[in-house]
N, C-alpha and C positions, 0 to 999 in steps of 0.2 A: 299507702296508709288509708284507712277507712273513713271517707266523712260524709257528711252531710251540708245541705246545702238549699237553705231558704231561698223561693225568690216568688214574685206579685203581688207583692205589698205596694202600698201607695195612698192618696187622698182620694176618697169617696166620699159624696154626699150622704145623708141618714138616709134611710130605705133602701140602698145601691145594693151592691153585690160585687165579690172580690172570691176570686180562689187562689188557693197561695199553694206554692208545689214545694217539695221536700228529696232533691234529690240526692240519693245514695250513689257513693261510687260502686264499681261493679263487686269491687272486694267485698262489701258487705255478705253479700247473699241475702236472704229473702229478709221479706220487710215487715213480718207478720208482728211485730211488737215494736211500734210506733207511735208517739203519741204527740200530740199540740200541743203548746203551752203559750200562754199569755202573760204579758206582765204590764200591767199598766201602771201610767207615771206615778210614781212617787208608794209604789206596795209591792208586796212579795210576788213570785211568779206561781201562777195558779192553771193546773192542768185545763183545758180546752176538750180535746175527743183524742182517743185511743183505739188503735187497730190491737186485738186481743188474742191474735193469733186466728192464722186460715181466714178467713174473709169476715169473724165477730167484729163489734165497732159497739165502742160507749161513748156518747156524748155528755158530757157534765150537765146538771138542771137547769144553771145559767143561759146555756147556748142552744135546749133542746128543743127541735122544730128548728132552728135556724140554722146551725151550723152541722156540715157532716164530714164525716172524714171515709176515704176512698183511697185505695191505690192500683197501680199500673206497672203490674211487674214486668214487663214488658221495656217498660222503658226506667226503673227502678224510679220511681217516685209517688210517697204519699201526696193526698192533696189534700186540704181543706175548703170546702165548699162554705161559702158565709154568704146569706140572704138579711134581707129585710135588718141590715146594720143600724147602731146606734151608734152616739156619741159615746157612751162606755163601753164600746166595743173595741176603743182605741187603743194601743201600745204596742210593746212587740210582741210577735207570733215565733216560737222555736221550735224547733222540730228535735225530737230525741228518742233512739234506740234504748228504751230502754231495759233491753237484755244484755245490751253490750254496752251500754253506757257511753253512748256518743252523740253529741251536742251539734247544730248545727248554731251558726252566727247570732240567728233571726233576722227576720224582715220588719219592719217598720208597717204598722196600720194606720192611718187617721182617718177617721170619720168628721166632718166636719162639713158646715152649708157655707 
């Protein structure tokens, strides 16, 4: 069965840096329509960056300059790259196919000094 599978989340201080992987089992095949999502405490889940097919990438206004999204076909995993954090940078991070409509757990972020 096809999944997905968040993991490098954890507490960082403000200005830190954190990349979070997104791995696919092999069943999937390729990873070309990927995208981040975040949901912080207490509001809706709101997209993060997107892989748009073949090596395109959109990072949302909120996160641009700061956050990127990358992957490693090679070893099937999107990543998300996240520099220069805030405190509202916090909540969880998911990963989802969305051509195929599949959900990974999430990982847990907190920012916090």
């Amino acid at each position: 069965q096809a999944q997905l599978a968040e993991s490098g989340g954890g507490v960082v201080q403000p200005g830190g840096s954190l990349t979070l992987s997104c791995s696919a089992s092999t069943t999937i095949g390729d990873l070309d329509y990927v995208a981040w999502w975040r949901q912080a405490p207490g509001k809706e889940r709101e997209p993060v960056a997107r892989l748009t097919g073949g090596w395109y990438t959109e990072v949302e206004d909120s996160w641009k300059g700061r956050f990127s999204i990358s992957k490693d076909n090679a070893k099937n995993t999107v990543y998300l790259h996240m520099r220069s954090l805030k405190p509202d940078d916090t909540g969880v991070y998911s990963c989802n196919d969305y051509r195929r409509g599949l959900w990974g757990q999430g990982t847990q972020v907190t920012v916090s000094s």
